[in-house]
N, C-alpha and C positions, 0 to 999 in steps of 0.2 A: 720395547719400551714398557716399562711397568706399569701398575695399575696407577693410575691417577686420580686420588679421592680427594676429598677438599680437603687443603694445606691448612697447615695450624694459621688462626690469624693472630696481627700484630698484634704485641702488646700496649700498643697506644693508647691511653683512657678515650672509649668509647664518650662519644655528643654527650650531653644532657638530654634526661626522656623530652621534655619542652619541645626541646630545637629538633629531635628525631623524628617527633610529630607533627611536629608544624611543614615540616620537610615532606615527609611524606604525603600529607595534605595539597602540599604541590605536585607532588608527583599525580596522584589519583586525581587531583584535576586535570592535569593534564593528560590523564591515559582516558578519562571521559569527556574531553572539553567541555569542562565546567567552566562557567566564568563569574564564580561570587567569588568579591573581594571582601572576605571575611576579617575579624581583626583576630592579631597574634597574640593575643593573650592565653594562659593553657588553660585557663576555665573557657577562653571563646571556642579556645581548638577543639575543647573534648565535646565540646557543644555542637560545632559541625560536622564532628564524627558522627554524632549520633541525628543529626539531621539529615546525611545522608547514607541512614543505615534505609537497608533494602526494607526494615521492615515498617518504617515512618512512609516510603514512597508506596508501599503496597495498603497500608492504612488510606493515607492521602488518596490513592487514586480511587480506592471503595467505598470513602465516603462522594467522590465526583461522580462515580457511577449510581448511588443511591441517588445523590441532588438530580440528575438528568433521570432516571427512571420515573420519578416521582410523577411528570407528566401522564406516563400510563395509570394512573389511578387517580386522578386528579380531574374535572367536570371539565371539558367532554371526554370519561375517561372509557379504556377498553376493560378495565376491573375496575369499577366505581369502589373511593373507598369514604369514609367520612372527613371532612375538611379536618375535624380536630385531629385524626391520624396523620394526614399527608404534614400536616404545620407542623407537630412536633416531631416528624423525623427531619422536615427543612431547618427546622429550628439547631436539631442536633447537627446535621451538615454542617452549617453556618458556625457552629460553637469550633467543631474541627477545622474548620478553614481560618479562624479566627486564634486557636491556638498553633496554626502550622505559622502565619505570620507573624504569630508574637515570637516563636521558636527562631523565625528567620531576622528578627530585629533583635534580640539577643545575642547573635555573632556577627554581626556590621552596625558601623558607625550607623551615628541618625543620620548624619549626613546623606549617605550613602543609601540609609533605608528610604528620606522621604524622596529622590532623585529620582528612584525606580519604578518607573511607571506600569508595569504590574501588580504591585503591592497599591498603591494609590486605584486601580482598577478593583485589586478586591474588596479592599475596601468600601467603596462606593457601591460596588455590585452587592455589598452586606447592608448597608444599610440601604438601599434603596427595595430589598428583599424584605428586609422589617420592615419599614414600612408600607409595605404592599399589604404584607401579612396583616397589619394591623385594622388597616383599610378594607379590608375584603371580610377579614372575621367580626367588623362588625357591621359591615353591610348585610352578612348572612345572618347576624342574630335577630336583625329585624325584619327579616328575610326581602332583603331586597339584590338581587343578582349585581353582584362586580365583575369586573376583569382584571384579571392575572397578570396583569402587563408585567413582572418581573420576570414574570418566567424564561423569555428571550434572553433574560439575560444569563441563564446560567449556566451556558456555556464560555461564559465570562473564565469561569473557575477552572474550568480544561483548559483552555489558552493558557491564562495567567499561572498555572503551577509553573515551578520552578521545574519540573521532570518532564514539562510539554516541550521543550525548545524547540523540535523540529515541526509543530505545530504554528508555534510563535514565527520560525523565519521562512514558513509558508506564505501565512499572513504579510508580513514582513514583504514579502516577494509581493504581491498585490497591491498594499499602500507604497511599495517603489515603481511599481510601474501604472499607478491608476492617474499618474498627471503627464505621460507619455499618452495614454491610451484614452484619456478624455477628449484629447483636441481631435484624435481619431472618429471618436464617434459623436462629435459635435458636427464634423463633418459626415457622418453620416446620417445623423437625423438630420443635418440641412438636404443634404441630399434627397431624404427620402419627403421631407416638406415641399423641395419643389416640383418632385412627381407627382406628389398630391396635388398641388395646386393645378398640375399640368391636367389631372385625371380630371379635375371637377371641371375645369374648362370642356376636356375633350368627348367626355360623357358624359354630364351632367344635366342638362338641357336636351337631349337626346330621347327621352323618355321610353328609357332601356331596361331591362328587369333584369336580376338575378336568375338562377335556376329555380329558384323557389318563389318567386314571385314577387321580390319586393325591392324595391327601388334601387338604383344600380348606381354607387357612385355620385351620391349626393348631396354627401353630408361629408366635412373636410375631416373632422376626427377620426368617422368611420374611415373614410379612405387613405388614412395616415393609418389606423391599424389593422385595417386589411393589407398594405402594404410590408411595413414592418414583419407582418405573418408572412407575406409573401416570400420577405426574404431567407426564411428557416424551411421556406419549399412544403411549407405543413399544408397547403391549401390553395399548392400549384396542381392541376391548371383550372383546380374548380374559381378561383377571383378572377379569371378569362373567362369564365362560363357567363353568358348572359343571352336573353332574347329581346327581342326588337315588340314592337308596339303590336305587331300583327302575330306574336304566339301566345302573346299573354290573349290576346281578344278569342283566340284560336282553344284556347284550354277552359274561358272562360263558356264558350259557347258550345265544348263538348262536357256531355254528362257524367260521361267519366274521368272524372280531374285528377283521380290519382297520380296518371304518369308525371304530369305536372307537380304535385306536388311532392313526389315522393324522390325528387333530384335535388338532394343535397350531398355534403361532403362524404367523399366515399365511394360515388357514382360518377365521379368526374372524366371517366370516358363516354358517357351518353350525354353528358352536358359540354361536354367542347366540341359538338356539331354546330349547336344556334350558335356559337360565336364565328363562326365563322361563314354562316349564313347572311348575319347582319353586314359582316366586311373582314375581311380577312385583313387586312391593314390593322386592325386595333393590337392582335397579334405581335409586331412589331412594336410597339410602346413598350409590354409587358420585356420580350427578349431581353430589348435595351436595358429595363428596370434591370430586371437580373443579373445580367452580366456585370452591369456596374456595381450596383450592389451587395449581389449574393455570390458572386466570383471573384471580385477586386477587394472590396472592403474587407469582406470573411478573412479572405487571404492578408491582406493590411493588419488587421487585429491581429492575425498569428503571428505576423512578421515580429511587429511589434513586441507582444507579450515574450515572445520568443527571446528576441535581444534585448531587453531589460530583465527578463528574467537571469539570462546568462553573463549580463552583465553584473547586477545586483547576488548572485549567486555568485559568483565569485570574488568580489568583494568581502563574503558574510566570510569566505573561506581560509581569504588572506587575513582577515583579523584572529577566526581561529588558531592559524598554522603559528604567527606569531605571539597570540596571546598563550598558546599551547610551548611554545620556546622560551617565551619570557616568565614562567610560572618553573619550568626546569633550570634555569638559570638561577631563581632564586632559589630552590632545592640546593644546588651545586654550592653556592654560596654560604649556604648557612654550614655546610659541611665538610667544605673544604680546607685541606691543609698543605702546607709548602714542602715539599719536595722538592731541594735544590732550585731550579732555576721558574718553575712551575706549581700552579698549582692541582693538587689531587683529591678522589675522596680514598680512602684508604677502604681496604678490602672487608674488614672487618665491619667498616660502616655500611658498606655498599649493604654486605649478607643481613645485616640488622632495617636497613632502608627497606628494602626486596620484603623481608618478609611481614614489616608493619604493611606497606602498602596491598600486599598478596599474600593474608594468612595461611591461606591452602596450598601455596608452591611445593611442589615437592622437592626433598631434599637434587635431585636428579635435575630437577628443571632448573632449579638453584645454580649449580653447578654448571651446568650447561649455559645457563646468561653469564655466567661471571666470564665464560672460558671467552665468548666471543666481546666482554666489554672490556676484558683484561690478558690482551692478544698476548702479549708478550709474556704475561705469567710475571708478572714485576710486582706485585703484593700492593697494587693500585688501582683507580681507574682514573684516567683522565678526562676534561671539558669534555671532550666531543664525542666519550664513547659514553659517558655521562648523560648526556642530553638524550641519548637513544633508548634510556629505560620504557621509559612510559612505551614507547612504540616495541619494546622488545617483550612486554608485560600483556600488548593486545595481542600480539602471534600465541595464535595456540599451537602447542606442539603435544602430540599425544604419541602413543605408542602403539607398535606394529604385534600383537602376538599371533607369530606364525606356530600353530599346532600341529601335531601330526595327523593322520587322517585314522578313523576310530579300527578302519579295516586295516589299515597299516601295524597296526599293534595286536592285533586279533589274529588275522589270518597271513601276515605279512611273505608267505611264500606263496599266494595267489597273487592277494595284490601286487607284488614286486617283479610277479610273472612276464612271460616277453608279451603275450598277448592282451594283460589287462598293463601293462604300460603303453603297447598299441592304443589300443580305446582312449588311454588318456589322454594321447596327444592327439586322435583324431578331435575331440571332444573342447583341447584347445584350440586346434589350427582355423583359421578364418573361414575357411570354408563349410567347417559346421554350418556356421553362423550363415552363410551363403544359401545353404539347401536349406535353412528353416524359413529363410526372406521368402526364397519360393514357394514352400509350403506353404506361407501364409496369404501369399497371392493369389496362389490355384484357390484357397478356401475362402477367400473372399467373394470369386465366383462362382463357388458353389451353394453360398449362402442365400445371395441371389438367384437363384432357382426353385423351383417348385421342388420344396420338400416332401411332397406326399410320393415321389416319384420315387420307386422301392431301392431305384441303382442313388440317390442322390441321398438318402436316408443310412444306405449302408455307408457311403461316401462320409458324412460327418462321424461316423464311429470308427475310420480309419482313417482322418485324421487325428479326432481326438486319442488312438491311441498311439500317432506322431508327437503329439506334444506331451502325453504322459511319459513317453519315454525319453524326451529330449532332457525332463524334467528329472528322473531317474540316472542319465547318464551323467549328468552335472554333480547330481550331490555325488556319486560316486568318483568322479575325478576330482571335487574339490570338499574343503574341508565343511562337514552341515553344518556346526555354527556360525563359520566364519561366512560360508553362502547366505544365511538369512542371519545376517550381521547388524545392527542397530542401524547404519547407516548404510547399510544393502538394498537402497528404496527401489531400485530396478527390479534386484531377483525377487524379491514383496512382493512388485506389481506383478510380476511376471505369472508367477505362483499361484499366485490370487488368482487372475485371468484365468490358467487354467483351471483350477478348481472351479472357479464361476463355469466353466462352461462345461465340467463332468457333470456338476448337480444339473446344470440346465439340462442339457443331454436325456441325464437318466431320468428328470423329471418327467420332459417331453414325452419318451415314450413310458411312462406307466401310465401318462393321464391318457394316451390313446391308446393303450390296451385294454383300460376300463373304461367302455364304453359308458357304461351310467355316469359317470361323471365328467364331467369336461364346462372347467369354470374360464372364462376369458382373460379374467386378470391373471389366472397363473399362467395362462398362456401368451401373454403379452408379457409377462417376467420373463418366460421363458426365453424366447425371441430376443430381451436384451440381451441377457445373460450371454447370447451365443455371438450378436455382434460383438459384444468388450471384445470377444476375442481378436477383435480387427487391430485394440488398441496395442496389439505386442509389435506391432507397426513404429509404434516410436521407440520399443525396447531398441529397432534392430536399427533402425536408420541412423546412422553417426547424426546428421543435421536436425535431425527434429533433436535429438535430444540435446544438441546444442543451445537451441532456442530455448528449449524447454529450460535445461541450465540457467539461463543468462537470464531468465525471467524469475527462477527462484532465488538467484543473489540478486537481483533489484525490488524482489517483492517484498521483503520488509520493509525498504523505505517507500515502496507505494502506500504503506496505510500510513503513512502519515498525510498524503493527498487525502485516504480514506477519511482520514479526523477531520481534515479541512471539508471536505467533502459533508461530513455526518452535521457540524458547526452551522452549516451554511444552512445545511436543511432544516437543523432541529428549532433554529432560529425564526426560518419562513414557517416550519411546521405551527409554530405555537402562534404567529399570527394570523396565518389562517386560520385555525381553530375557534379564536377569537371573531372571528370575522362571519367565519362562516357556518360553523357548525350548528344543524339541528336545520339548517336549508333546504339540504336533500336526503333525502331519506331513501336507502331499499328495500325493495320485497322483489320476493321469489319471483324467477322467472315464471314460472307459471300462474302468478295471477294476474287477473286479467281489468282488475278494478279500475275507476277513473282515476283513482291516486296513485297505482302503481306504474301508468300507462307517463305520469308526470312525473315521476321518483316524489309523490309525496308532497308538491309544490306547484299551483296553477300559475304561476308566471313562468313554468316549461311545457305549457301547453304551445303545439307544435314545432317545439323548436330541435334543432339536430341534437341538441346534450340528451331530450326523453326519447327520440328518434330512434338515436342509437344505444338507447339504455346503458346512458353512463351511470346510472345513480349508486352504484357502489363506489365510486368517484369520486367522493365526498370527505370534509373534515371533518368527520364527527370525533374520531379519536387519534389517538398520534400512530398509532400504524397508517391507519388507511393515509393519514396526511402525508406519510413517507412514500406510498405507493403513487400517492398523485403525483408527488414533487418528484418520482420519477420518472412515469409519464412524462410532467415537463420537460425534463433535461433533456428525454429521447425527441420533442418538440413535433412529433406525429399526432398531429388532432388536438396539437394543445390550445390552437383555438377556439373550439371548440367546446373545452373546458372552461376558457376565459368565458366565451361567451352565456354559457349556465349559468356561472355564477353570476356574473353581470345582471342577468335579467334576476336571480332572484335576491340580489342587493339594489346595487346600481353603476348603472356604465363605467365608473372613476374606478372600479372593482379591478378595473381590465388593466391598471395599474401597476395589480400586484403581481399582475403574471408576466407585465413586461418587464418589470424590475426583477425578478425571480431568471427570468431569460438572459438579462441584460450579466448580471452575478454571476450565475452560474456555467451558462452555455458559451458564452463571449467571453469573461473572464478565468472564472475556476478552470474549464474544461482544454480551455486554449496554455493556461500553465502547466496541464496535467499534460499535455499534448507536449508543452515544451522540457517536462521533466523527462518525460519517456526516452525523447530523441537524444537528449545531453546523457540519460543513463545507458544508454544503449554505443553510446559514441566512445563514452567515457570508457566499459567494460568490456567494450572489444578492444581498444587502444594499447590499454593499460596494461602493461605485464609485470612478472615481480616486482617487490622492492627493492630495494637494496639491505635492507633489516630483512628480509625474506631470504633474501641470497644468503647473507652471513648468518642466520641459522643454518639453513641447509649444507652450508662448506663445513661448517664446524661440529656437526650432527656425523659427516662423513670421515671427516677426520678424526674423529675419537674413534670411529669402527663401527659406531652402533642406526649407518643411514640404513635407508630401504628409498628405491625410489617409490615414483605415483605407482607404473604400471605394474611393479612387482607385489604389491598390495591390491593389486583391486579384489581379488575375490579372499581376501583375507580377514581377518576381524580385526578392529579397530578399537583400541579402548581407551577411556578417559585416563584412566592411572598411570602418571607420570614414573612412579617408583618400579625402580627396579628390586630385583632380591638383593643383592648387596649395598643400593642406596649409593651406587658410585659407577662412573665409567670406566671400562678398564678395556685395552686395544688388542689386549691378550684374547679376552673375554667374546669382546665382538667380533674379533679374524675366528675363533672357536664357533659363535654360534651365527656368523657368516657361510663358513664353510657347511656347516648341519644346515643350516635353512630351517631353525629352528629356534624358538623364545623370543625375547622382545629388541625391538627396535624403533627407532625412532623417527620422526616424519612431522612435516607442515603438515596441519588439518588440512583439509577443501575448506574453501572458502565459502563459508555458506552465508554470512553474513556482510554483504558489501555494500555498504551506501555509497551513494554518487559523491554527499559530501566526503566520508571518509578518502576514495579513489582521487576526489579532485585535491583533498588537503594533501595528499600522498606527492600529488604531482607538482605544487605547488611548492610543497618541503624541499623537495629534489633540485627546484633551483635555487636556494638559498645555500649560502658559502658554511660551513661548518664553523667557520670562526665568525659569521654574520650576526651580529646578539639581535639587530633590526631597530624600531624604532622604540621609542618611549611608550611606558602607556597608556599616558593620555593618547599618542598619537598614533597609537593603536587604535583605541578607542573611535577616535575620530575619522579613522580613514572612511574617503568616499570611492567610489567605481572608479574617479580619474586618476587617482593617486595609484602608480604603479612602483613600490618600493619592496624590493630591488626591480628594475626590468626582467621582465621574464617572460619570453617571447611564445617560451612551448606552452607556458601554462594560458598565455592568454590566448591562444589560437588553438587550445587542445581538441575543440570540439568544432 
């Protein structure tokens, strides 16, 4: 078959630029699910091109990160800077936020612009920010102290960007399931109400003490949030700690009262004796509590968050797949022509479509999408291979360059020799890989050994020069750049390891040949350095590095939990701050003063928060406030916390940390939990595409495939273009046969969001000639609405 380079196209007068652009504006929304309904005017068009140029969203998100930074330098700040400095960089923030919205109501209707409730959010968050400003700069001219209360709000600005979306249908995912999940825990704070009432009854009149000494179950608030703590296990089984009338009188009338008083949380194995001195039956109450509560309910909320999330999450997905169809539809329309009985876009338009929407394609990759939208080679493409652009524009397809090896061309009658082509296949065959698993096991046990021991000393210098030479025999049988190849992140690690552990090695013994010297920290470097070597452990194990895999394609879309996650915080951060800073205060462990012994504050004279010297614990600035709010989340001793600050505000303090629990630990952590299991379900499930397939067919049918495993120790490069700029079958059966020059290949998947895989699976049940709903009714679909039936997608997970 001759060389096949791209055909002359038709003479058909080419669209008007207008309609070419406007066209491809649907396509790139749809190869990004975008969903602004911009208008089609060619001043509106050229306007949303340059709205979403990459370098308006990298402006926009620099000035979001200035606006949020600003709290570090801002009173209580970690670099204190002057109010007039922090206002006129807030100020200039605001002027860009205020022109990114005037940019975005310049290409949609007003209609349309005052409907969206983003734009209406920033808004408000703008001027509610002036006038904070205004407010506060002149409380400080007279010098009188304000509060910042805007500040919470500015993460207003992350969410509401038009480039946050998977931020927004985090959020999104929260306010769909917070009216499921309230009647939940309406029912559990009834629950946990009439524990309480049941405690004050059962203990209350009992005149029973704490471990510390003070009154036990007497007060219904306290025992509704001693309770509530119970159920986070933060201060199980110290709230079952208590002593009876006769230890309190018993501690009072020995002179040494420390033991007594020195049993608070922390110590709750020496303090769950009195309780069960008093009666062991009390015991049983607490069980009950628990189990119902902290086992049943816990579980209840995940239930819950779980299937509304998977519910409401699929919903979000059926609106994109279709509104991603009906944006390609209108593409296809404005470009279409009749062709006999049908209509088409003609070739010439496709190549002109392709390269507005993807300036960088190269001629080769050009060629290669045409081949599989234009199977038959008919000087057309039709609807349904039409509609598959966009998904055919996300597949990356790179190139294979196999090289010769630098010995091969040098000394080619050694290397080509019978005995170093020996080596080379020993070097492939499985069983290398076999005796190095070994190797690394024998040395895991000899690292645990006493190394001063002369046989075990010599022992790590014969292995390490096992793995210098494993490392030696590799680049030699495989090609060195293509071994430590851009995307060779195994042989990196691998490399690395050992090099970490010759320096460690040789370090090791010259700092114990010089005796006069011998510093600890390099001797504790060192000692890491020689474990990493443990981590070539998941080089070798197929299964770790599966996992490990499946967690790098889902770790991009975890930071978008991360941004939920940072929103939630920076939000609590900046009200605590307000609340509480300049409360507690640290000094060095080693002083010993009556203000350090308090963090600084006599309303923590003897309480567990100066006890246990939390006092770096504190909101003085927005670090440390992220370090407590993480504490919270972890919910170990976070009572404890509540209760510091409590005492150096006031009790209703204890508020802000059950609402902070309530947010984050019960709802955020419980959706994070539920993304994890749907991304983990989803990416094992899942296998090609069908857009994946028909590249890969059509890759091999020109001449120029390579499979996965024929590449793995090959280099991989981004550059689509070949030397001739064409594919030719002659060309590829030639450098087929040689095992030599470029070929072509599906990237790895290195980027896979749950949405993307679920839209994927979703697409797959929809009919090719199914256009779907309207879009308004689009727009409007809710969770019950299941158009078309699609049994796999709904049951996918």
């Amino acid at each position: 078959m001759p060389g096949v380079g791209p055909r002359p196209e038709s003479p058909e007068e080419p669209p008007a630029q207008e309609v070419l652009l406007l066209a491809a504006a649907y396509v790139s929304d749809a190869q990004y699910n975008r969903n602004v309904p911009f208008e089609t005017s060619p001043r509106a068009i050229r306007r949303y091109y340059f709205y979403n140029n990459w370098t308006m969203r990298v402006a926009i998100y620099f000035f979001i990160c200035v606006d949020l930074s600003l709290a570090l330098f801002e009173e209580p700040a970690l670099f204190p800077l002057p109010f007039l400095a922090t206002s006129v960089a807030e100020v200039i923030c605001l002027t860009a936020f205020c022109g990114r919205l005037v940019h975005f109501a310049s290409i949609t209707s007003r209609v349309v612009f005052w409907k969206d409730t983003k734009n209406i959010c920033i808004m408000v968050t703008i001027v509610l920010t002036l006038i904070d400003l205004i407010i506060y700069g002149s409380l400080e001219a007279v010098h009188i102290h304000g509060v910042r209360w805007s500040r919470a709000l500015r993460p207003v600005f992350l969410i509401s960007c038009p480039e946050s979306r998977q931020i927004r249908r985090a959020f999104r995912s929260i306010r769909n399931t917070l009216p499921d999940i309230l009647y939940v825990f309406l029912l559990f704070l009834f629950s946990v109400l009439v524990f309480s009432l049941m405690a004050l009854k059962l203990f209350g009149d009992r005149g029973l003490r704490t471990a510390e000494g003070a009154p036990y179950f007497t007060n219904i608030l306290e025992i509704a949030f001693e309770l509530y703590v119970l159920v986070t296990t933060a201060n199980s089984p110290d709230v079952i700690s208590l002593r009876g009338p006769s230890d309190t009188q018993r501690c009072k009338m020995d002179r040494n009262v420390s033991p007594c008083l020195s049993a608070h949380p922390g110590h709750s194995a020496d303090s769950l004796m009195p309780a069960y001195n008093v009666n062991w039956w009390y015991s049983l109450y607490f069980i009950t509590y628990i189990i119902i509560n902290t086992y049943i309910f816990m579980s209840v909320f995940l239930a819950v968050v779980y299937n509304n999330y998977r519910k409401h999450l699929k919903n979000e997905i059926r609106k994109l797949a279709y509104l991603k169809r009906h944006k390609m539809i209108e593409a296809f329309n404005l470009l279409k022509v009749q062709v006999g009985t049908e209509f088409v876009v003609k070739e010439a338009t496709w190549r002109q479509l392709a390269k507005v929407v993807a300036p960088d394609i190269s001629s080769s990759h050009l060629e290669l999408l045409l081949r599989i939208s234009d199977e038959g080679q008919k000087g057309h493409v039709d609807k349904m291979n039409f509609l598959r652009l966009a998904d055919l524009l996300n597949i990356q397809v790179v190139t294979v360059n196999i090289k010769r090896h630098p010995l091969e061309s040098w000394v080619p009658w050694i290397y080509q020799s019978s005995a170093s082509l020996l080596v080379q296949r020993m070097v492939r065959h499985r069983i290398f890989v076999w005796i190095y698993d070994i190797i690394i096991l024998i040395n895991a046990i000899f690292i645990a050994l006493d190394e001063k021991n002369p046989f075990i000393s010599c022992a790590e210098w014969l292995f390490l020069s096992l793995y210098v030479m494993e490392i030696l025999l590799k680049l030699y049988t495989y090609e060195p750049t293509a071994y430590f190849g851009r995307r060779q992140f195994w042989n990196w690690f691998d490399t690395l390891i050992i090099i970490a552990a010759l320096v460690a090695t040789v370090t090791n013994t010259s700092i114990q040949s010089a005796k006069k010297y011998n510093s600890q920290q390099i001797l504790d470097i060192v000692l890491i350095l020689r474990i990493l070597r443990l981590l070539r452990v998941i080089v070798s194990v197929q299964r770790f590095r599966v996992i490990v895999t499946t967690l790098m394609n889902i770790g991009p879309t975890m930071l978008t939990f991360g941004g939920l996650v940072f929103v939630v915080y920076y939000a609590f951060a900046v009200i605590g701050m307000e609340m509480f800073h300049s409360k507690v205060h640290f000094f060095d462990p080693n002083f010993t003063t009556p203000d350090a012994l308090v963090c600084g504050n006599p309303a923590l004279k003897g309480s567990a928060f100066a006890r246990d010297r939390y006092c770096k614990n504190n909101f003085n600035d927005l670090a440390s406030s992220f370090i407590v709010l993480t504490e919270l989340t972890v919910v170990n001793q976070w009572h404890v916390l509540a209760g510091g600050f409590a005492l150096v505000t006031h009790q209703a303090a204890k508020l802000y940390f059950i609402l902070f629990h309530a947010v984050v630990v019960i709802l955020v952590v419980n959706i994070f939990i539920a993304f994890i299991l749907e991304a983990f379900f989803v990416a094992y499930s899942l296998e090609k595409s069908d857009i994946e397939t028909a590249i890969e067919k059509k890759i091999q049918e020109l001449g120029v495939g390579v499979q996965e495993e024929d590449v793995k120790d090959r280099k991989l490069t981004e550059n689509m273009d070949t030397k001739d700029g064409s594919f030719s079958r002659e060309d590829g059966d030639r450098r087929r046969t040689a095992l030599k020059g470029l070929y072509c290949r599906i990237a790895s998947k290195k980027y896979r969001t749950v949405d993307a895989l679920l839209q994927r699976m979703f697409e797959s049940e929809i009919a090719p000639e199914d256009e779907g709903p309207s879009l308004d009714e689009i727009l409007n679909l809710s969770p019950s609405d299941i158009y078309p039936k699609s049994p796999n997608f709904e049951n996918s997970a």
